[in-house]
N, C-alpha and C positions, 0 to 999 in steps of 0.2 A: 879470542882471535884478534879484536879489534887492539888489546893491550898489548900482542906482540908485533903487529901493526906497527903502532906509533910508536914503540920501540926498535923500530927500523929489525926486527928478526926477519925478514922477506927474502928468500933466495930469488932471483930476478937473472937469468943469465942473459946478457948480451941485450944492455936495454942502453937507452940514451935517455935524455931529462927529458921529453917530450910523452915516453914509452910510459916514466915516471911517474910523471904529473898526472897523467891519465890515469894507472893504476889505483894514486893515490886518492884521486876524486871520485871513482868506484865505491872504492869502501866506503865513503863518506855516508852512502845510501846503499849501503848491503845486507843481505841477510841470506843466510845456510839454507836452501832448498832442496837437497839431496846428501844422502851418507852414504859412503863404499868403505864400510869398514873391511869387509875384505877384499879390496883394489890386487891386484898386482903383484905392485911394490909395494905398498903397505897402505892404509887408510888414508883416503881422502874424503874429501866434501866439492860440493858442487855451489858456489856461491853465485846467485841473481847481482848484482848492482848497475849502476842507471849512472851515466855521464852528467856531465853537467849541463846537455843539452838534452836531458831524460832517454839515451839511447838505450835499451838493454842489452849487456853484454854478459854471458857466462863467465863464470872463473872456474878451474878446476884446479884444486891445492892438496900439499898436503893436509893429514888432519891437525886442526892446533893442537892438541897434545903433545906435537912434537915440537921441539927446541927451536928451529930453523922451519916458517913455513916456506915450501919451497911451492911455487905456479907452472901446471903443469902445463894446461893450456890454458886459451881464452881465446872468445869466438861470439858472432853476432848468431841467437837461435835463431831458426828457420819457424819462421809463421805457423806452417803446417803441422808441424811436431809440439807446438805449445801452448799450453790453454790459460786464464786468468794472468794474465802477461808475464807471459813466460816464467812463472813460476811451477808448473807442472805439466807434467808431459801427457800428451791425447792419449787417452787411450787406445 
């Protein structure tokens, strides 16, 4: 993931360089937390990553095995729902 990354593969619809630069410094400190190989629309992953002021933010993308990662959402978790810092959800 991280190699189609920095090969700009990222679908990003309707972002500005502010939207960007934030994305960008996510992944710096990311890692894969959840698989939906069967999603929907097809396989995604749920990625953890931490701002550069260590905020936790979800990602939810496609799976990198595809050409084009495309971000489905992204969202600040909710406290109550997350355990070990929001790497995994309460039972």
């Amino acid at each position: 993931m991280i190699n189609k990354i920095n090969q700009n593969n990222i679908g990003l619809k309707q972002h500005n360089q502010e939207s960007e630069n934030l994305f960008n410094s996510l992944l710096q400190r990311a890692f894969r937390i959840e698989n939906y190989p069967d999603d929907k629309y097809g396989a995604s992953c749920l990625i953890l990553g931490l701002t550069s002021t260590n905020r936790p933010l979800h990602i939810q993308t496609s799976y990198p095995s595809r050409p084009l990662i495309k971000i489905i959402t992204l969202y600040q978790p909710t406290p109550d729902l997350w355990i070990e810092n929001f790497s995994k959800r309460k039972p």
